[in-house]
C-alpha positions as CSV (number, residue, x, y, z in Angstrom):
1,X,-9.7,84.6,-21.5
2,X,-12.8,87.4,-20.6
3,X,-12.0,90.5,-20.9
4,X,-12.3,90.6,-16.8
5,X,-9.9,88.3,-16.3
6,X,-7.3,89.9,-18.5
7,X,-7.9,93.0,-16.6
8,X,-7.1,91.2,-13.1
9,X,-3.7,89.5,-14.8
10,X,-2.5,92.7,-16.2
11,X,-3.5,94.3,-12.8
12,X,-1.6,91.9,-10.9
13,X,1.5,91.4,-12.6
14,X,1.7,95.5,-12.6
15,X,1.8,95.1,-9.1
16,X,4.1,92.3,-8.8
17,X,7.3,93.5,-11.0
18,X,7.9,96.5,-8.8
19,X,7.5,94.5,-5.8
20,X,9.8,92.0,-6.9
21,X,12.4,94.9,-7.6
22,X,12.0,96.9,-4.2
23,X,12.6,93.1,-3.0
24,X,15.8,92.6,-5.3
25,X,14.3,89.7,-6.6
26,X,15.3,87.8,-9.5
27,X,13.4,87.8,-12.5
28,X,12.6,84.4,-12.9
29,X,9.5,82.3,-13.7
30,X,8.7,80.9,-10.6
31,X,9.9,84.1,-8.9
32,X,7.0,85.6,-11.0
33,X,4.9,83.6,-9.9
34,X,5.3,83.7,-6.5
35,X,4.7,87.4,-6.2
36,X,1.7,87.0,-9.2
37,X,0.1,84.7,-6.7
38,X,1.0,86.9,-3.9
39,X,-0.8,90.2,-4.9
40,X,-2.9,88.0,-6.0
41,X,-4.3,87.2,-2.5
42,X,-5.6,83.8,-3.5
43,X,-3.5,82.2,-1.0
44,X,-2.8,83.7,2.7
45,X,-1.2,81.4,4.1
46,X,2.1,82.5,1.3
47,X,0.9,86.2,2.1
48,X,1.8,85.9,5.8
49,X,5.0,83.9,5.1
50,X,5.9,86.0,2.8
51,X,5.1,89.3,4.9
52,X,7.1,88.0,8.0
53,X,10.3,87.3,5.5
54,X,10.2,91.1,4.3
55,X,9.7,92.0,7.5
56,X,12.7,90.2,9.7
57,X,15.1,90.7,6.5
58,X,13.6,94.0,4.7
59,X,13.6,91.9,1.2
60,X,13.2,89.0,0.2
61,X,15.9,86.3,0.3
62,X,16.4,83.7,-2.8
63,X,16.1,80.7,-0.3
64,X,13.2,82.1,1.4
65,X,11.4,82.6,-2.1
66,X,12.4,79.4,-3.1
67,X,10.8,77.8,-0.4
68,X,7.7,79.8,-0.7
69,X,7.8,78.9,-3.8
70,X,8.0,75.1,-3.9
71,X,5.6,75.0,-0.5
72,X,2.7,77.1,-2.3
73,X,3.0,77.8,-5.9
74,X,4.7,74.8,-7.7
75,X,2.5,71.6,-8.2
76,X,4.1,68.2,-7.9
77,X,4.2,67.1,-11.3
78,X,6.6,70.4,-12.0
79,X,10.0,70.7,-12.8
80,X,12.7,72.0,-14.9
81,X,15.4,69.6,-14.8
82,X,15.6,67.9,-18.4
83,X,16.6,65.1,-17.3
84,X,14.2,64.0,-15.3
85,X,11.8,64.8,-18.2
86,X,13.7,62.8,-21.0
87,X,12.9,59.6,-18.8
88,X,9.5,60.0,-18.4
89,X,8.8,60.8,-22.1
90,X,10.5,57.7,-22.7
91,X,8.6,55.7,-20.3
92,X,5.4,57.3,-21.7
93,X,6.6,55.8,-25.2
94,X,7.8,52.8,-23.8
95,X,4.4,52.0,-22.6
96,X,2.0,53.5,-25.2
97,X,4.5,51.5,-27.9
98,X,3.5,47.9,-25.4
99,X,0.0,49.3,-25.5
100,X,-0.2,49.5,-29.0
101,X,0.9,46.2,-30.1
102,X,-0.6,44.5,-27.6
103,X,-3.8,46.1,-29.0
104,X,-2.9,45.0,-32.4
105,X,-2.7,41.3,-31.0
106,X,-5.8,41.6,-29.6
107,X,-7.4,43.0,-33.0
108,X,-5.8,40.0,-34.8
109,X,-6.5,37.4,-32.3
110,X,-10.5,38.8,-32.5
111,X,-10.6,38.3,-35.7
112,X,-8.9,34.8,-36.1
113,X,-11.9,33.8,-33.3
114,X,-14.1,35.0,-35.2
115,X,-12.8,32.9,-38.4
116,X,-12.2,29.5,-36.2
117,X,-15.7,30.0,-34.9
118,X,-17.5,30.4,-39.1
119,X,-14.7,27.1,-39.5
120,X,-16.0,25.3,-36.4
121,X,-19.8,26.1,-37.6
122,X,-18.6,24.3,-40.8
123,X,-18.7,21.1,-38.8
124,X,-22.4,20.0,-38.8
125,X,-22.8,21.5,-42.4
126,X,-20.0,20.1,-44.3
127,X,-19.3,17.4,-42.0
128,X,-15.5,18.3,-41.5
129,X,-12.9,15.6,-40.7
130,X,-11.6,15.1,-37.1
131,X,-8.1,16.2,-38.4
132,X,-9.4,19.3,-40.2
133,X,-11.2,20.0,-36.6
134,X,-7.9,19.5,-35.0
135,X,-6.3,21.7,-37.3
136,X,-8.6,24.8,-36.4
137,X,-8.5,23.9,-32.3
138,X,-4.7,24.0,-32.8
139,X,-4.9,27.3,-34.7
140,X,-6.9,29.1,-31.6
141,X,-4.9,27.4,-29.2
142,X,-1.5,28.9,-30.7
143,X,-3.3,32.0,-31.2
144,X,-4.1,32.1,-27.7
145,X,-0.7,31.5,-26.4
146,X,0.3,34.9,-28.6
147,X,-2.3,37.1,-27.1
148,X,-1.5,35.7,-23.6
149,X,1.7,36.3,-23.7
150,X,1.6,39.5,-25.6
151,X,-0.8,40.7,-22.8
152,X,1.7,39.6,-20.4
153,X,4.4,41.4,-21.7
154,X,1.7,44.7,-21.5
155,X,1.1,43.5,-17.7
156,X,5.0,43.2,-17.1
157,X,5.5,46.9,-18.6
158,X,2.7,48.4,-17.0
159,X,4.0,47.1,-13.8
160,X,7.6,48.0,-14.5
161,X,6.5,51.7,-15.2
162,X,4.4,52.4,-12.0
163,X,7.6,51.3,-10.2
164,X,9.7,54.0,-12.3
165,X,7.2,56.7,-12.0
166,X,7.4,56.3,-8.0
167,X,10.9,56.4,-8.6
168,X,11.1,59.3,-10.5
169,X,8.3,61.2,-8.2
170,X,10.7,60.4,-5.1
171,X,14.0,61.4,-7.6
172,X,12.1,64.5,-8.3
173,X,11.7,65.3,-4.6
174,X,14.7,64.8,-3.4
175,X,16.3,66.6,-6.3
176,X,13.7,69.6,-5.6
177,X,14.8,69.3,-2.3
178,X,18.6,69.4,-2.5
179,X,18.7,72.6,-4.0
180,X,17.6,74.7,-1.2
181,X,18.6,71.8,1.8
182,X,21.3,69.6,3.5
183,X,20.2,66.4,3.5
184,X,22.1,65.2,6.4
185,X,21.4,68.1,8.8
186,X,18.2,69.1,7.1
187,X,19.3,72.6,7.7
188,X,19.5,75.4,4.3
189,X,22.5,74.3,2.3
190,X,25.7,76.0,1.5
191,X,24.2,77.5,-2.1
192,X,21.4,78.8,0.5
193,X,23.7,80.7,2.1
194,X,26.0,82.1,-0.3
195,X,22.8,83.5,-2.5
196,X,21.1,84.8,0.7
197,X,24.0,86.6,2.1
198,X,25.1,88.3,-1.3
199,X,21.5,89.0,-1.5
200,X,21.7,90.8,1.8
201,X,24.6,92.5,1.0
202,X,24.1,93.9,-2.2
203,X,21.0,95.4,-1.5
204,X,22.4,96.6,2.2
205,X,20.8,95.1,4.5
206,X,21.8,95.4,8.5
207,X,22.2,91.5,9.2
208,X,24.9,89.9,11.5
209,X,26.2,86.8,10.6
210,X,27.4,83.3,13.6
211,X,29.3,81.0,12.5
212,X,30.1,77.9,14.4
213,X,32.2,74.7,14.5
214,X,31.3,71.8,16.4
215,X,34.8,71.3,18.6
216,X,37.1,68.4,18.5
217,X,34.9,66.7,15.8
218,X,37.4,64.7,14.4
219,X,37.7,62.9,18.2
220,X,34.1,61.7,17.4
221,X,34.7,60.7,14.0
222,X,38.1,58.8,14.8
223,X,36.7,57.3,18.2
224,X,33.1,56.3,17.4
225,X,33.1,56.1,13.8
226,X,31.7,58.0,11.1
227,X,27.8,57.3,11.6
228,X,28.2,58.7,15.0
229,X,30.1,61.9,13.9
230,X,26.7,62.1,11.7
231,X,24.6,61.9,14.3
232,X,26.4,64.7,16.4
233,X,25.7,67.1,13.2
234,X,21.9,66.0,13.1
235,X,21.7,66.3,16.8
236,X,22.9,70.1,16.6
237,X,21.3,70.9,13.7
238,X,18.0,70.0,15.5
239,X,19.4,72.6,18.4
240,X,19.9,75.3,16.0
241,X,16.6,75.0,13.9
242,X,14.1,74.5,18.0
243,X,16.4,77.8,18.7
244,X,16.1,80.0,15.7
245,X,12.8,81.9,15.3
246,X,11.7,85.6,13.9
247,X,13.4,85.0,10.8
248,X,16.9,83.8,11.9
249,X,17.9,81.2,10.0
250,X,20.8,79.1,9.9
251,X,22.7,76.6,7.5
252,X,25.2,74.2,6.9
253,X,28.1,75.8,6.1
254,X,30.1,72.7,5.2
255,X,31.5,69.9,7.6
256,X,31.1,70.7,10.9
257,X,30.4,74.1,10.2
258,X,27.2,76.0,10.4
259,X,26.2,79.5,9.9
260,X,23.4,81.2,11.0
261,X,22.0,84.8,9.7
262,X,20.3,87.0,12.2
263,X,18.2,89.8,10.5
264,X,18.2,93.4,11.7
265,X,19.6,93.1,15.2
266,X,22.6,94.4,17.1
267,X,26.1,92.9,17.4
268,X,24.7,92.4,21.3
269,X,21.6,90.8,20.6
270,X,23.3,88.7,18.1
271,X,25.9,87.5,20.5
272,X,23.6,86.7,23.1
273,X,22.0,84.6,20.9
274,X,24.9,82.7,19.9
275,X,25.8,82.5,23.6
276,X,22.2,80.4,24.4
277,X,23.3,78.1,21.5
278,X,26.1,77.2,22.8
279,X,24.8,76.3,26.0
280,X,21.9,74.5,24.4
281,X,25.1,72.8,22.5
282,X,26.7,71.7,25.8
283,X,23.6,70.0,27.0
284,X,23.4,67.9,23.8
285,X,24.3,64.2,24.3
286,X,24.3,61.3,21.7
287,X,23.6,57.9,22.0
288,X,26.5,55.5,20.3
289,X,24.8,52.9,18.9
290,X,27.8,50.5,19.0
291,X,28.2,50.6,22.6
292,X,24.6,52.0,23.6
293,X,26.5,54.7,25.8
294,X,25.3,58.4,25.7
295,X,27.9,60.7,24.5
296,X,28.0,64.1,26.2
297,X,30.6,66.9,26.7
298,X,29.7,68.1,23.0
299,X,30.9,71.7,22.6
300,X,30.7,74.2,19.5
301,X,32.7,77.4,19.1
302,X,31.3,80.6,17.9
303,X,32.1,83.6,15.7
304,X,30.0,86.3,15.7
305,X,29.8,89.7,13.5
306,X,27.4,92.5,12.4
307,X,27.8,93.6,8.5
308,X,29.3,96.9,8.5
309,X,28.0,99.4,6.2
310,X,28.8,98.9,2.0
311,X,30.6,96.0,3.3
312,X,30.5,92.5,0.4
313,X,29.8,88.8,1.5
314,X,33.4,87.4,1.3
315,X,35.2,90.1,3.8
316,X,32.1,89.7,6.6
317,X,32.8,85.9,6.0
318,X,36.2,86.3,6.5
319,X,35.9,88.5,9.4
320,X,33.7,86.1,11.2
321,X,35.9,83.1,10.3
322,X,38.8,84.6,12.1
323,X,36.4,85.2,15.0
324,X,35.5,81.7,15.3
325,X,39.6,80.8,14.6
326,X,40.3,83.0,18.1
327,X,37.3,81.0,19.8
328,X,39.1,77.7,18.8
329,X,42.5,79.4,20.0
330,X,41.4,80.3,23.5
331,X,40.0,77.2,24.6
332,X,36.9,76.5,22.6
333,X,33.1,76.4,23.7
334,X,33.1,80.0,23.7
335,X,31.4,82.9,21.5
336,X,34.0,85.4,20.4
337,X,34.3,88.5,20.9
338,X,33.3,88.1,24.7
């Protein structure tokens, strides 16, 4: 490393530590270097993302970072998860163990040529019997079927591993993935949440908090079967992620249940938000694919709070829950408090 180039590391990383503290961001390796790359400014692309987060939130959430993360900074060939890397180093010795006997074959086969060849020569000058002849055809021929089917074997593994590195890429993905997403809803996950909103909290961010619960689900479920009650999460899902924008973001809470995180706005504004949802909610219809009907009339309820001050995750959870309950209680397809 030039002396330059130390300079600019040292520079950088003096830079991003506070950063990641006025943030409340976890000292981590990859959170390192996410905000190394960031003051950095090798990549603006991350610089804008990043800028918008801190500025709808006023820090940086975990999830957010994550996914910053994984879209600029990590490479695809990375990961921490052990197990994932046990079966690739034994696929790598798998193969390089075919590899090297199948080279030794080949070494041994070279050289028996290369002796039937001197005993085939012998022919013309010691004029050899048709059975000694015979005898050194059926040597190459036997030796032949050993290196072909030692090669084979090579061909067979070689195959076998490209097939278990594809595997392991897509394994990789999807494991990559699951930590931050749902994969049914393709919304931020549960684990999302809960480190975002303690996040929030803990450093004291203003933030109001929807939750929402798709009504009468269990009707869908019990009348059109379980791969239709999926659908009707997807479908919604897909409403809340066209509708949320300026760093409002929203999750899968668990079930039917989503919640969604609105950043630095009023009670008011908050609720109005979760008022457009649940009309773009009631104009949601699915198609059943058993009876090719579309199914409308699908309804969501919503619960809707702003953090008050010094106040933890669990009690604005609660607080909103029992928001949502009283929506359910008065009729449903409503946002509470009116």
């Amino acid at each position: 490393m030039t002396e330059d180039v130390f300079k600019k590391s040292t520079a950088n990383l003096k830079k991003a530590v506070p950063l990641m503290m006025k943030n409340h961001v976890a000292a981590t390796p990859a959170n390192y270097a996410l905000w190394y790359t960031y003051v950095d400014n090798s990549m603006p692309k991350l610089n804008l993302e990043l800028e918008s987060v801190i500025e709808n939130y006023g820090i940086c959430p975990p999830g957010a970072g994550e996914r910053l993360y994984n879209k600029h900074v990590a490479t695809q060939s990375e990961t921490k998860l052990s197990d994932l890397r046990a079966n690739i180093e034994i696929l790598v010795n798998e193969v390089a163990s075919s590899m090297n006997d199948t080279l030794n074959d080949t070494s041994q086969f070279s050289a028996m040529i290369d002796k039937s060849f001197k005993n085939l020569e012998r022919v013309e000058d010691e004029s050899m019997s048709l059975d000694d002849v015979m005898a050194v055809v059926r040597q190459l021929v036997d030796e032949s079927r050993d290196i072909r089917h030692s090669t084979s074997f090579l061909s067979n593994q070689l195959n076998t591993a490209s097939k278990e590195i594809s595997r392991l890429k897509n394994q990789l993905a999807e494991v990559q993935r699951d930590a931050l997403f749902d994969s049914l809803s393709g919304l931020y996950n549960r684990r999302s949440f809960d480190n975002d909103v303690h996040t929030l909290c803990q450093s004291g961010q203003n933030f109001c908090l929807i939750l929402a619960d798709i009504d009468h689900f269990k009707h869908y479920n019990d009348s059109y079967g379980h791969l239709f009650g999926d659908s009707v999460i997807r479908g919604l899902a897909r409403r809340l992620q066209s509708s949320c924008r300026d760093g409002i973001t929203a999750y899968r809470f668990g079930g039917e249940e989503f919640a969604i995180i609105v950043p630095n706005r009023s009670l008011r504004v908050a609720r109005q938000f979760a008022e457009s949802l649940r009309r773009a909610v009631e104009k949601l219809s699915i198609k059943d694919r058993r009876s090719g009907k579309q199914v409308g009339n699908i309804t969501a309820s919503f619960g809707v709070t702003e953090r008050h001050e010094d106040e933890c995750a669990e009690p604005l959870i609660e607080r909103t829950d029992q928001l949502l309950y009283e929506a359910k209680q008065l009729g449903r397809n409503r946002v509470m408090p009116v």
